[in-house]
C-alpha positions as a printed Julia matrix, in Angstrom:
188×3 Matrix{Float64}:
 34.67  -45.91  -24.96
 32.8   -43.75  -22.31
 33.76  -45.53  -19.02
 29.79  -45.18  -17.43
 27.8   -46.95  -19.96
 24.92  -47.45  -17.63
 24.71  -43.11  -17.07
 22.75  -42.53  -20.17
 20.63  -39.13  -19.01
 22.73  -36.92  -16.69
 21.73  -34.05  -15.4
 24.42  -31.41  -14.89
 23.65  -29.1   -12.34
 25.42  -25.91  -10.2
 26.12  -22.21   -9.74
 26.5   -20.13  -12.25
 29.82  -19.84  -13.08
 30.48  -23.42  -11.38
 31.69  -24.45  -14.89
 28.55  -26.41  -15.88
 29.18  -25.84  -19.84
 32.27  -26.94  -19.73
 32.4   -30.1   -17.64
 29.48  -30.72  -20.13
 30.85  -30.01  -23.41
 34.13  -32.25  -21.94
 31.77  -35.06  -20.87
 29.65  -34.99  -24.33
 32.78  -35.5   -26.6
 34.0   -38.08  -24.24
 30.31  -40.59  -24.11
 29.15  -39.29  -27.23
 25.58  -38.61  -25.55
 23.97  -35.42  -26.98
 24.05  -32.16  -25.44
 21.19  -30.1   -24.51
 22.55  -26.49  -23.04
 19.54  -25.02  -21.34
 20.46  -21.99  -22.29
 20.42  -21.7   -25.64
 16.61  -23.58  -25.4
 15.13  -21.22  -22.98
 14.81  -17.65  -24.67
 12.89  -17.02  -27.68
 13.69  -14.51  -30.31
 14.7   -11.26  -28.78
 15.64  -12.68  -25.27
 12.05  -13.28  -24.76
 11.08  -15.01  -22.29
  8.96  -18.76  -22.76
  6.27  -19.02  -20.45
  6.37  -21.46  -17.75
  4.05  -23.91  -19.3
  5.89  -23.05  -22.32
  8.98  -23.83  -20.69
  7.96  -27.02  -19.28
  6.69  -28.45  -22.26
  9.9   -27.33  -24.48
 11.47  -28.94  -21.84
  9.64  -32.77  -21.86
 10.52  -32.84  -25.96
 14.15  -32.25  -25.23
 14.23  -35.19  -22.75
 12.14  -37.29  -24.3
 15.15  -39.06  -25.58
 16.96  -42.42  -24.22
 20.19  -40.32  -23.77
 21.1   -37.1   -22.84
 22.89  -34.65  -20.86
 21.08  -31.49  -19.57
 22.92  -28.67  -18.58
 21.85  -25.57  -16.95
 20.41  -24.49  -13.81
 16.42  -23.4   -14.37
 15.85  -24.5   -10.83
 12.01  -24.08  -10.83
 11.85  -27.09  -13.78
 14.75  -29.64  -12.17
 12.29  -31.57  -11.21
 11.68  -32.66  -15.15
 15.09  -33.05  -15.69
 15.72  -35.15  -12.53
 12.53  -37.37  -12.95
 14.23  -39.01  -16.27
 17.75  -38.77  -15.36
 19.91  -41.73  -14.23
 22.49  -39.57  -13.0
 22.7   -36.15  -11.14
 26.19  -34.24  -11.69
 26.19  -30.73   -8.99
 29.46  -28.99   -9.21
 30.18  -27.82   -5.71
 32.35  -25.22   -7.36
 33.57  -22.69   -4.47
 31.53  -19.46   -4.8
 34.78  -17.3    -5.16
 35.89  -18.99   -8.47
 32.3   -19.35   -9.35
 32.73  -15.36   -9.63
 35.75  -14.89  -10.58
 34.64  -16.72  -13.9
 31.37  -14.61  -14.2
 33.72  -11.69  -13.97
 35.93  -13.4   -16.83
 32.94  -14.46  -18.74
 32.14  -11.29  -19.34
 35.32  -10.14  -21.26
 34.46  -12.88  -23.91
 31.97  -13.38  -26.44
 29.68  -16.93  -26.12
 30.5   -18.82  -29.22
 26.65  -19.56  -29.79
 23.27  -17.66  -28.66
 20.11  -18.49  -28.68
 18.25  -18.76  -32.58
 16.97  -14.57  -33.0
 19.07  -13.59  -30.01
 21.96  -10.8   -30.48
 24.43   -9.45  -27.59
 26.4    -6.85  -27.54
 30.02   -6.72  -26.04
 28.47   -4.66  -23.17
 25.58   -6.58  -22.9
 27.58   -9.51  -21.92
 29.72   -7.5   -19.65
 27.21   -6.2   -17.71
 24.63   -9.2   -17.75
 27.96  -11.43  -16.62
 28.85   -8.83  -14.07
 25.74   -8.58  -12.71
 25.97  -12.22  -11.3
 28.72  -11.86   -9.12
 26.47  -10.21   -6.31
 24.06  -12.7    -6.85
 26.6   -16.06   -6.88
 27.61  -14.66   -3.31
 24.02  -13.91   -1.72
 22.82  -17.59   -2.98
 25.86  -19.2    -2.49
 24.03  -21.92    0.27
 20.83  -21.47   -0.55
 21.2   -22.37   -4.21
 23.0   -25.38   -2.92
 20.36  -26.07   -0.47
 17.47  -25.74   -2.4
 18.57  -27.51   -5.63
 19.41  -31.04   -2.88
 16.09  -30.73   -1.34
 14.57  -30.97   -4.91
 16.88  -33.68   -5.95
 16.22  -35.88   -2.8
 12.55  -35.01   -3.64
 12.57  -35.72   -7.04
 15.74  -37.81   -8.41
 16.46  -39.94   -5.16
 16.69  -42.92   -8.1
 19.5   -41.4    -9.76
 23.36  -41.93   -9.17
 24.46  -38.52   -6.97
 27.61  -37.32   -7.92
 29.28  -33.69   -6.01
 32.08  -33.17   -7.63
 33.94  -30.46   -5.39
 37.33  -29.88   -7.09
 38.75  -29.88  -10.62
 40.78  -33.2    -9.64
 37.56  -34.61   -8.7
 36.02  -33.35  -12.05
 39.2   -34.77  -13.94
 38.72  -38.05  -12.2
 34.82  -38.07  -13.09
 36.03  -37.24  -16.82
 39.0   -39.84  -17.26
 36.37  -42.92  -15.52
 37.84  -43.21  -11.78
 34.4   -42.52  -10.24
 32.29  -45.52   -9.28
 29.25  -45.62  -11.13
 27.3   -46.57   -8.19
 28.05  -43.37   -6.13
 31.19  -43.47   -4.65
 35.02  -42.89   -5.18
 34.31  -39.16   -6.15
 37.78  -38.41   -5.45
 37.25  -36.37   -3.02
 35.34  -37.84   -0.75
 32.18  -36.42   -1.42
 28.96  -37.9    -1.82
C-alpha cells in the first residue's frame, strides 16, 4: 500500500535532467496513481508544436482527474498543474549531475515518443546535448522562478525538495511526513 494516501495529484517538478521521469515512473508503480509524462502530451505529429491555448486546454483534460501525477517541467503552464495538485515534488538535483545525465541521455534511445513523432539516434544526441549549456545558465533561475510560481499558485499543496537520492529513496520507501517535513535531508 502507497504510504501517502492523502497525496492523490502530485506534481513532479525540476531541471531537466534532475531525474523527473524516473522518480515518477518509481513513484507510479509504487501508489498506483496514473502517470501523465508531459512530454509525450505536448508535441503533435511531427514535433509540432500545440499552441498555448492549445496547450492549456490539453492540459485541464489531463488533470481533470481525482488522481494523478504530472511530470515535466512546461514552466509557463505550472500554474494548472499546481492549482489541482495536493502535493508539489521539485528535485533539487545538483546542476552537474543534472548534465551529466543529459549528456548520458543522449547515448540512449527513449523507450516511447510522442504519437507521429520519430527521432533519430543523432537527433537525440544532439537535442540531449544541447541542454547541458542551458541546465548550467538556468541553474538558479529555473529554481527561482518555478518557487515563486508555486508560492503563487500551489501555496495549498504539501512542498516537498527532495535534494539527494537518499532523500528521494526515503520519499519512495514512506519516511517523509506527509505534512511537509522529515524530507531526510532537512529540506523544506
Amino acid at each position: 500500500m502507497y504510504p501517502h494516501e492523502a497525496q492523490r495529484r502530485i506534481v513532479i517538478t525540476g531541471m531537466a535532467g534532475s531525474g523527473k521521469s524516473t522518480f515518477s515512473r518509481a513513484l507510479a508503480v509504487k501508489s498506483g496513481l496514473p502517470l501523465i509524462h508531459l512530454d509525450l502530451q505536448f508535441w503533435k505529429a511531427g514535433w509540432t508544436e500545440p499552441s498555448e491555448a492549445e496547450w492549456r486546454e490539453k492540459q485541464r483534460g489531463l488533470l481533470a482527474g481525482d488522481a494523478w501525477i504530472a511530470d515535466g517541467n512546461y514552466t509557463e503552464t505550472l500554474d494548472l498543474r499546481l492549482e489541482r495538485a495536493d502535493t508539489v515534488v521539485v528535485l533539487a538535483t545538483p546542476w552537474w549531475r543534472c548534465a551529466g545525465r543529459a549528456l548520458l541521455r543522449g547515448c540512449r534511445m527513449p523507450d516511447t515518443l510522442p504519437e507521429g513523432c520519430e527521432y533519430s539516434a543523432w537527433q537525440r544526441l544532439r537535442d540531449e546535448w544541447r541542454l547541458i549549456p542551458v541546465i548550467w545558465r538556468n541553474r538558479r533561475a529555473k529554481l527561482e522562478r518555478e518557487q515563486a510560481i508555486i508560492a503563487r499558485h500551489g501555496q495549498h499543496a504539501t512542498r516537498h525538495v527532495l535534494k539527494s537520492k537518499r532523500a528521494i529513496r526515503e520519499f519512495l520507501d514512506g519516511s517523509v511526513d506527509v505534512a511537509g517535513r522529515g524530507h531526510g535531508d532537512g529540506s523544506n
